[in-house]
Structures are given as C-alpha cells and as structure tokens.
C-alpha positions in Angstrom: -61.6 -137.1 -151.1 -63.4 -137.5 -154.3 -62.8 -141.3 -154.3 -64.4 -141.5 -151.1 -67.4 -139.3 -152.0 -68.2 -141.9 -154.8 -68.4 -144.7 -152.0 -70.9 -142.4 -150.0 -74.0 -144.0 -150.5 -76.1 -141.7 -149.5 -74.6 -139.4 -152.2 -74.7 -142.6 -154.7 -78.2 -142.6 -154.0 -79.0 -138.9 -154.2 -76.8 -138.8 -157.7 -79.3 -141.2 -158.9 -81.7 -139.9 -157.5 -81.7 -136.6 -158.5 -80.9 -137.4 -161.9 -83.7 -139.3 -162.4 -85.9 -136.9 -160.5 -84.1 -133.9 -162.7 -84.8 -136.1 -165.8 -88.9 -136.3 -164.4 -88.8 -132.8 -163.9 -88.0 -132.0 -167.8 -89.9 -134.4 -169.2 -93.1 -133.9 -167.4 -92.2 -129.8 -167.9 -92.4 -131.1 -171.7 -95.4 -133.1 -171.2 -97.3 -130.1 -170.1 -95.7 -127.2 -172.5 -96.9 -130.0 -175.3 -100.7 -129.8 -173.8 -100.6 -126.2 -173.4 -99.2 -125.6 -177.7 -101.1 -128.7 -179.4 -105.1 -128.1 -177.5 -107.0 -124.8 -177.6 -107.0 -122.9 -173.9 -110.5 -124.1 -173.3 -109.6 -128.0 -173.9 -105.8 -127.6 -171.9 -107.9 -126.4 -169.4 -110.1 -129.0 -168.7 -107.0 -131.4 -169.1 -105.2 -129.8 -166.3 -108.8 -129.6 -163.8 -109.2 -133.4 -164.6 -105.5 -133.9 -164.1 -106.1 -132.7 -160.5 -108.9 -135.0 -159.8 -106.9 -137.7 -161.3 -103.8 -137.4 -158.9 -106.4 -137.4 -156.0 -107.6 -140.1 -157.0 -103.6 -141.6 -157.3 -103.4 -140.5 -153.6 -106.5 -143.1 -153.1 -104.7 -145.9 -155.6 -102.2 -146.0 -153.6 -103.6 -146.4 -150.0 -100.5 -146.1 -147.7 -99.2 -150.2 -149.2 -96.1 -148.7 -151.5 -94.6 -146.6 -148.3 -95.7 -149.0 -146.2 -93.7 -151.8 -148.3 -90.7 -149.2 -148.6 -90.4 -149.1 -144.6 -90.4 -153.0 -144.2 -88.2 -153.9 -146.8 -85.7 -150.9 -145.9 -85.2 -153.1 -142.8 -84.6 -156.4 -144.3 -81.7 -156.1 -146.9 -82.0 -158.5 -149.8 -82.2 -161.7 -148.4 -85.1 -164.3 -148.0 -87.4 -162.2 -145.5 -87.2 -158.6 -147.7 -88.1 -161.5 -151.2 -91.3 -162.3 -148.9 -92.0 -158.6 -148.3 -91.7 -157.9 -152.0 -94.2 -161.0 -152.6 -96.7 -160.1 -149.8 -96.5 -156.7 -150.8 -96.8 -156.7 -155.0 -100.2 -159.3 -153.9 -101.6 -156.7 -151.4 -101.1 -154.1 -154.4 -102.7 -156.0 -157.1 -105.5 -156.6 -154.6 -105.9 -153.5 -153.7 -105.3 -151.5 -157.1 -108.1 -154.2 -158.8 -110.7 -153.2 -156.3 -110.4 -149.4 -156.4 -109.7 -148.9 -160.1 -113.0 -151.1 -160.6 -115.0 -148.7 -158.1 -113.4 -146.0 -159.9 -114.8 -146.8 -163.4 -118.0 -147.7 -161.9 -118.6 -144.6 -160.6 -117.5 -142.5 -163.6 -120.4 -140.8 -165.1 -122.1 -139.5 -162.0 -118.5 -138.6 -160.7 -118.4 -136.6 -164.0 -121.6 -135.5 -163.8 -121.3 -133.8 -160.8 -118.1 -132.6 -161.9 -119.4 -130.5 -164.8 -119.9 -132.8 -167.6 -121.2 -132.2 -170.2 -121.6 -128.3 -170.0 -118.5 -127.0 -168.6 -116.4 -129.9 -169.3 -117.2 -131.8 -172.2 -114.4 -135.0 -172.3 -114.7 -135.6 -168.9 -116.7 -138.7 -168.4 -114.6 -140.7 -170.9 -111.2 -139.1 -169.2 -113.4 -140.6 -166.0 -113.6 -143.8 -167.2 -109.8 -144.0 -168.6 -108.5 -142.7 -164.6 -110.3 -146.1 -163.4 -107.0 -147.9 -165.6 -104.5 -144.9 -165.1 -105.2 -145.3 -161.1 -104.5 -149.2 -161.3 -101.1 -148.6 -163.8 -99.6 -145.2 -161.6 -100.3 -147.3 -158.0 -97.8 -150.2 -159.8 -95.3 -147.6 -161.0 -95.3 -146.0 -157.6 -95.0 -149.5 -155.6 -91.9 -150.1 -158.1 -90.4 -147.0 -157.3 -90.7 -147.2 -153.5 -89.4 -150.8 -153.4 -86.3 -149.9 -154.9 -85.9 -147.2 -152.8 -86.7 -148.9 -149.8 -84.1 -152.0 -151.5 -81.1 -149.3 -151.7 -81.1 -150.1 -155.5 -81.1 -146.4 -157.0 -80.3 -147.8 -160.2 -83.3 -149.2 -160.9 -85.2 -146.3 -159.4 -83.5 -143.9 -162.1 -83.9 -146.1 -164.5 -88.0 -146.6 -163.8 -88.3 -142.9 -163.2 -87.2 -142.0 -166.9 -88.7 -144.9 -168.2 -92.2 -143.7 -166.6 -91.5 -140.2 -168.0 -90.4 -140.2 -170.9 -93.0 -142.7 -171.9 -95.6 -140.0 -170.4 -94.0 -137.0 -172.7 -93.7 -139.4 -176.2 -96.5 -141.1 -176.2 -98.6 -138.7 -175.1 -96.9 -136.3 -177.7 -97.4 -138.5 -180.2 -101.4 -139.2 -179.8 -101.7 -135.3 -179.6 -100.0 -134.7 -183.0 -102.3 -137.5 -184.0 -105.5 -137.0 -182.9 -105.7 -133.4 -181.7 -108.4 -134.6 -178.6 -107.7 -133.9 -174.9 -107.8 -138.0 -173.9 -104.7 -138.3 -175.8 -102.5 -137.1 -172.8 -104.6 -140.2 -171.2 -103.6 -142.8 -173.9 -100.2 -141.5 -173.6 -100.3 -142.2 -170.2 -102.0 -145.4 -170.4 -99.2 -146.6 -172.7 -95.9 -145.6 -170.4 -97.9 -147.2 -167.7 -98.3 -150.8 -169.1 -94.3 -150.7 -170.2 -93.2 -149.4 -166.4 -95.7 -152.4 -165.3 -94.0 -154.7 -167.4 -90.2 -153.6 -166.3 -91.1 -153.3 -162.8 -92.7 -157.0 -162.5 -89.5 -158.4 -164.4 -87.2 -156.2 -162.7 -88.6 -157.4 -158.9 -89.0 -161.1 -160.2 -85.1 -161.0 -160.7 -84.2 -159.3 -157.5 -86.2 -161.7 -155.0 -84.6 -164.8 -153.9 -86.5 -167.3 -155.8 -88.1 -165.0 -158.0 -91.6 -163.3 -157.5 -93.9 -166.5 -158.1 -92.1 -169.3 -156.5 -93.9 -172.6 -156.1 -93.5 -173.5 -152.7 -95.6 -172.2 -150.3 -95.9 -169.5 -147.8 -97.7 -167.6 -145.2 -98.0 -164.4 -146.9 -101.2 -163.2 -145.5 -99.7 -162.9 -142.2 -97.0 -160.9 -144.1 -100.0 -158.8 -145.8 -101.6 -158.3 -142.8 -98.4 -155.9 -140.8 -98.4 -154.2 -144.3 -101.7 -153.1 -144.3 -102.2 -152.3 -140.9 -99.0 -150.0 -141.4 -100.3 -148.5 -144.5 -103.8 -147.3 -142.5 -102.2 -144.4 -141.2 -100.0 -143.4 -143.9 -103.0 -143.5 -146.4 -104.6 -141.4 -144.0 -102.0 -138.7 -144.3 -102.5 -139.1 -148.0 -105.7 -137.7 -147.8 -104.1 -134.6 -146.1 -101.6 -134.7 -148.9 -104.4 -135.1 -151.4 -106.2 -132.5 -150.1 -103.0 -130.0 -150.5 -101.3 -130.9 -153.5 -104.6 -130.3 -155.6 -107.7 -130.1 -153.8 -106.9 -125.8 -154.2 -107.1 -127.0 -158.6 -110.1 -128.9 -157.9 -112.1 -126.1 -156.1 -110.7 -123.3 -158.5 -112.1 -125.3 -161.7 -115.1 -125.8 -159.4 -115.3 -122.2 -158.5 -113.6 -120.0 -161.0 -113.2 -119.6 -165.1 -111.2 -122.1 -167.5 -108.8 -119.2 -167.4 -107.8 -119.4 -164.3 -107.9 -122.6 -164.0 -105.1 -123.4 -166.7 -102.8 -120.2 -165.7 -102.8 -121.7 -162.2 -102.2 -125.2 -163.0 -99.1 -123.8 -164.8 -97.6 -122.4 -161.7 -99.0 -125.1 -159.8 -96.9 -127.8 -161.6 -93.5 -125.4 -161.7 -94.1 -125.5 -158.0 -95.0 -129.4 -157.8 -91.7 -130.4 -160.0 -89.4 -128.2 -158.9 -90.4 -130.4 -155.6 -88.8 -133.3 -156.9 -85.5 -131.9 -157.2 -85.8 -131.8 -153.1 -87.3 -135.5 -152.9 -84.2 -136.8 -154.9 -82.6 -135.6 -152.1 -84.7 -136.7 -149.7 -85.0 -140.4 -151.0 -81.3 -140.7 -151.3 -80.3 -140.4 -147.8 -83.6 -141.9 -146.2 -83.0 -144.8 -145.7 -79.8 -144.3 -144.0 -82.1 -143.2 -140.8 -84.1 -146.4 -140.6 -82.3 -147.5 -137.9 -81.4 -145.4 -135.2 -79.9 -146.4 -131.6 -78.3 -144.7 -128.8 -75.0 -145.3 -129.9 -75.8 -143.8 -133.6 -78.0 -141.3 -132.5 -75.6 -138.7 -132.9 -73.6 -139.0 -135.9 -77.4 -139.5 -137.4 -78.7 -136.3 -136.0 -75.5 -134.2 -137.2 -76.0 -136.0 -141.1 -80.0 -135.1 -140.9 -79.2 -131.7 -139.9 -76.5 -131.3 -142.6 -78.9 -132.9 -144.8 -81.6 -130.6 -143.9 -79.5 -127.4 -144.3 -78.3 -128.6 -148.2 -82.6 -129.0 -148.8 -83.5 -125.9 -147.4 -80.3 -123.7 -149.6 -81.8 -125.8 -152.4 -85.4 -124.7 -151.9 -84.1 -120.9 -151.2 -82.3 -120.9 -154.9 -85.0 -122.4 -156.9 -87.6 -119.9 -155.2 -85.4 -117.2 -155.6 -85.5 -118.0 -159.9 -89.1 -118.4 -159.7 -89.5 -115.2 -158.4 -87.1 -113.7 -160.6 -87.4 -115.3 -163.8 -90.6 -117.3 -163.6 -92.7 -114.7 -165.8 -90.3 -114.8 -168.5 -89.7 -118.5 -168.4 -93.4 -119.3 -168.8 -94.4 -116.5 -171.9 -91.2 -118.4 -173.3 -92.5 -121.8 -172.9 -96.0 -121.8 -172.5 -96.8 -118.2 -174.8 -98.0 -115.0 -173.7 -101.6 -115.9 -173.3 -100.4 -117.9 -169.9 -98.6 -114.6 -168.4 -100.8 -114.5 -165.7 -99.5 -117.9 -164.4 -96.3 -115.8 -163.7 -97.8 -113.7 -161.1 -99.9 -117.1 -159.2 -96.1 -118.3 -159.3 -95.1 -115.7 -157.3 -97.8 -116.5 -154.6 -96.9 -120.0 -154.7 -93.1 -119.6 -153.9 -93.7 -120.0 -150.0 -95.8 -123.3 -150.4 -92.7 -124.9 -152.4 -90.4 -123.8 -150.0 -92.7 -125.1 -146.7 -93.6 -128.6 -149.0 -89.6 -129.1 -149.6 -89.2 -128.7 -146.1 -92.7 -130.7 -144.7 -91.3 -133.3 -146.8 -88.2 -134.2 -146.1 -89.3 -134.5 -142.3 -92.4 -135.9 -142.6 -90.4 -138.7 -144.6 -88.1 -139.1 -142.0 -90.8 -139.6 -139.4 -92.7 -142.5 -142.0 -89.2 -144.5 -142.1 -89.1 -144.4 -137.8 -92.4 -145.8 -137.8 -94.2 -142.7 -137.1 -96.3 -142.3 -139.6 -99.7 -142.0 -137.0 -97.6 -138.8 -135.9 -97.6 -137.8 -139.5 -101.6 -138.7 -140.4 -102.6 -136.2 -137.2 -100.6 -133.5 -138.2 -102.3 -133.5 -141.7 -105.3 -133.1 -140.1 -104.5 -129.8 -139.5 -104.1 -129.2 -143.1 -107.3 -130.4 -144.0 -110.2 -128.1 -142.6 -107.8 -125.2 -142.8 -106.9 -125.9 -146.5 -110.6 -126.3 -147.5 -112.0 -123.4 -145.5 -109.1 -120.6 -146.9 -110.1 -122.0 -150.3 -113.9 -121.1 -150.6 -113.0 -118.2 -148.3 -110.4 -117.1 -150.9 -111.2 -118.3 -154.9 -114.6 -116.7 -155.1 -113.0 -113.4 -154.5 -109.0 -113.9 -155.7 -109.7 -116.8 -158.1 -106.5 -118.2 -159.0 -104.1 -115.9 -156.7 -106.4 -117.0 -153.6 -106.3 -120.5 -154.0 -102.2 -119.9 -154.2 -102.5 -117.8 -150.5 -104.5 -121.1 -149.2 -102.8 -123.5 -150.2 -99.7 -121.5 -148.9 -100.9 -120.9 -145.5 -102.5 -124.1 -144.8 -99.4 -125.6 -145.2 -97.8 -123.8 -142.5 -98.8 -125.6 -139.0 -98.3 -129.1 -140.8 -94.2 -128.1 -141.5 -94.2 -126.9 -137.7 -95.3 -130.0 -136.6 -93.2 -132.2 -138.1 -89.9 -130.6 -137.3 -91.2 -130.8 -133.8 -92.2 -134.8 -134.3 -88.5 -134.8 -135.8 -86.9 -133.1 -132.5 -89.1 -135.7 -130.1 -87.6 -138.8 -132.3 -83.8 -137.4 -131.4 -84.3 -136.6 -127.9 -86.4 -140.2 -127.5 -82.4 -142.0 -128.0 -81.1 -138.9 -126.3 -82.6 -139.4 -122.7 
C-alpha cells in the first residue's frame, strides 16, 4: 500500500508541495519576526502598511498571464505545443511586467504622497520607487511557479519556492543587521528576486523542446493572444482578491494608529501563511481535474470531495491552535509589546478557514475554464469588503477590519462551491 502511495501523483505533488509551501511558511514567519526585533515599532509598522500596498500592487504585476499560462500548459504535456506556450507565455510576461513596473515607478511620489509621506510615513516614496522593480521580479517568480505547476514538475516548484524564500529571509536579514533602515527588507527582496529570475529562465530554457529562444520562427502572437484574452477575467478576480487579502491593511494604516496597524499585520500574516499549507494541497492535486468527461466524471467528483474533506480537517486544526495558542506563540516570537495581535488573531480565524476553503474551489473552477464564473463572484467581495471596512476601523480599529474582512468573504465561498456543484452536474446530465 505504501509502494503505491509513492506512485500517487497527486500525493507526489502535494508532498512537494507542501514541503515547499511548509518551508515558505517558516521562512517568511522568520522574515517578519526579524522585521518586528531589528526596526523600532514605529518603522515595522510602516514596513508592514507598505508591505500591503506592495502585494496589491503584485495582484496588478501579475495580470491574470501566470494562471492563465498554468491552465494552457496543464493541457499540453511536455511536448512541442506546451514549449510554445512556455515561449508565448514568458514574452507576454516580460511585456507585460516592463510596462507596469515602469508605470509603477513613475507614479511613485504622488502615490506616496497621497499615501502619507512624508508625515506619517517617512521611507515610503523610496520603498515606492523600489516596488516599481519588486513588482517586475515577484510577477517572474510567480509565472515560474505556476508553469511548473501547470508542467506536473513539483520538483522544481519546491525547489523555486525555498529558493524564493529563503533568499527573502537572508538577505533581507542580512541588510537589517547592516543597515538598521526599513528598505532593507526591500533590498533583501530585490536580491532573492534576481537569483529566482535567473533559475527560473535557465530552468524553463532546459525544459522546452528547443530551449526557450530557438531560432526558427513562429507565430507566437497568435499563441499570446488566447493567453491574454484568458488572463482578462482571472486578473479581474485578482482585483477581488487584492481587495481581500490586504485592502482591510491598507484602510487600517489609512484609518487607524501605527499600533494597530503592526499588531494586525501580525495576525494578518499567521492567517495568510498558515494559507499556504492548504494551497500545497490544493496545487498538488489540481491539475488532476483539468480534464474532465462523462466517463471520468465520477471517480473525479469522489477524489475532489475526498480532497475537499482532508482541506477542510486541515483548516479546522490549524484554527483550532490559533485560537488556542496564538497569544502565546506571538509574545514568544514577536515580544509582548505585539500581545494585542493575539486577540485580532482570534477574529481572523473564520477568514482562514472560509479563504482555505474559497480557494481550493475557486482553483478548481480557473483549471475548467471558468474563471469569468470566478471574476463575478469576487465582485461580491468587493463593495461588501470596502464598505464593512470604513463602517468598522474607525470604531474597532484593528479588530474591525478582522470582522470585515471575515464577513465579506462569506458569499464569495458560497458561490464557488455552488459554481463547483454546476461543473459536476454539467457531465452528469
């Protein structure tokens, strides 16, 4: 029995997944407890508020073209037509990636300006003008990781995942103990990014038949064009996933105190990582479901369900130690002037446990093509997430921007188990 488990590929690829998800997790947890000890409250708080502006603006970098890439190759194999998806697609990205990271840095000062610079924040137009390069490297890193995903090669997407991370946590680590000055979690960053950039171009140029720059000649705009189109709705939905994975930091660093703002980002990111223990998961069995058929459709619908059942006991144990340990864990780490972050923790539990859920579906729904289903059913998180948040931080600060972002997440899971269930009985009929 254990022989064949080891020939399962969906559990090879959620054993490599999750280890390199688990390996993220720590690291990044590192990252962030190394932010929190080497700057002064004030300076880790504006790190954390500008962190939150700078994964938005990730969401943007990446535009829809690394899932969309994912979902065509995952259909292909490794042959000649997934090399010209890979070579269509890493041109779309550099594209792409040039032209917003360029808008990006042109627009830095009165972005910071607006933002609170120079009063409230003081590093934050040069941290503005660094995001402009960290967009262009994270949108590479992410393309990486999808393609390998989409390519069944888990290997290499453990192996880029620790690479990205652990260059985040020692090079960052290593400016901090140098220079002492909140953009060195940004050079740090800036640094892994170039290497991952570097390992991911050799490491594709190797897998595609006749390498990534071939000399002969071919019609890749055509190629370009279905991955684009494809990629419009899903960077749609990334604006509702924008808008809830950090949109509620945003308006609280807007809205509320420094304090607040760096005790919530502490609970925010226990949530956020703990996440990627269920996305190991999720990515290792994905691709599995890309093709579906009436005579499949129900051995695939009893291995999503099973699959499903082993995410949600997952997300039930890891909320159950948040909730019952999370105070100690993060005076331990952190130090006892973050205890507060314990308590928002609590408050956050139900939006881990609905995002663990949301995403495993809603990634189930972008590999049958439905990502259009998907983008609609963020809309609903949109207006509902913005409105509970200026309804909620001016009176709760922290603690009410954890209720929002909780509750807006709940008709957006609802809707995509729903999607799911239409997608079954579709092959069913």
């Amino acid at each position: 029995m254990l022989k064949g488990l080891f020939h399962d590929n969906i559990f090879i690829g959620t054993l490599y997944t999750l280890g390199g998800k688990a390996a993220a997790m720590l690291l990044y947890m590192a990252f962030d407890i190394a932010c929190a000890r080497l700057l002064v409250p004030e300076e880790y708080a504006e790190w954390v508020f500008f962190y939150a502006i700078l994964t938005m603006m990730f969401f943007v970098g990446w535009f829809g073209i690394n899932t969309s890439a994912k979902v065509f190759v995952s259909k292909e194999g490794n042959g000649e037509e997934a090399a010209r998806i890979i070579r269509a697609s890493f041109l779309l990205r550099l594209i792409i990636s040039i032209v917003i990271s360029m808008i990006l840095i042109s627009v830095a000062f009165p972005l910071a300006n607006w933002l609170g610079y120079p009063n409230k924040y003081p590093s934050l137009y040069r941290l503005c003008v660094l995001a402009g390069v960290l967009v262009f490297l994270n949108s590479f890193s992410e393309f990486f990781k999808e393609l390998f995903m989409g390519l069944g090669n888990f290997k290499k997407l453990c192996g880029t995942t620790i690479l990205e991370f652990a260059g985040y946590f020692l090079w960052s680590l290593l400016f901090l103990i140098g220079l002492r000055r909140i953009e060195a979690a940004a050079f740090g960053y800036a640094c892994s990014g170039m290497i991952v950039f570097l390992f991911g171009t050799v490491s594709l140029h190797h897998i595609s038949v006749e390498g990534l720059f071939p000399k002969k000649k071919d019609d890749y705009p055509s190629v370009m064009k279905k991955i684009f189109k494809y990629a419009i709705p899903i960077a749609i939905s990334s604006i509702g996933g924008m808008i809830l994975v950090e949109m509620d930091t945003f308006m609280l660093g807007m809205l509320s105190t420094k304090v607040q703002v760096a005790n919530y980002g502490i609970a925010k990111n226990l949530c956020s990582k703990a996440a990627h223990v269920n996305y190991a998961l999720t990515v290792g069995c994905m691709t599995s479901f890309s093709v579906l058929t009436v005579e499949n459709i129900k051995e695939k619908r009893f291995k999503l369900m099973k699959t499903s059942n082993l995410n949600m006991l997952i997300s039930a144990l890891i909320s159950s130690v948040f909730l019952l340990l999370g105070t100690i864990v993060i005076s331990l780490l952190y130090g006892d002037e973050y205890q507060e972050a314990g308590r928002i923790l609590k408050y956050l539990v139900p939006y881990y446990l609905m995002y663990s859920i949301a995403t495993f579906f809603g990634t189930f729904l972008d590999f049958q093509g439905e990502a259009k289903i998907r983008s609609i059913c963020y809309c609903t998180v949109v207006g509902l997430n913005l409105f509970l948040n200026l309804l909620l931080i001016p009176r709760l600060g922290a603690v009410g921007a954890a209720v929002a972002t909780s509750l807006s997440l709940v008709p957006y899971t609802f809707l995509v188990i729903i999607a799911t269930v239409k997608v079954f009985r579709r092959y069913e009929r």
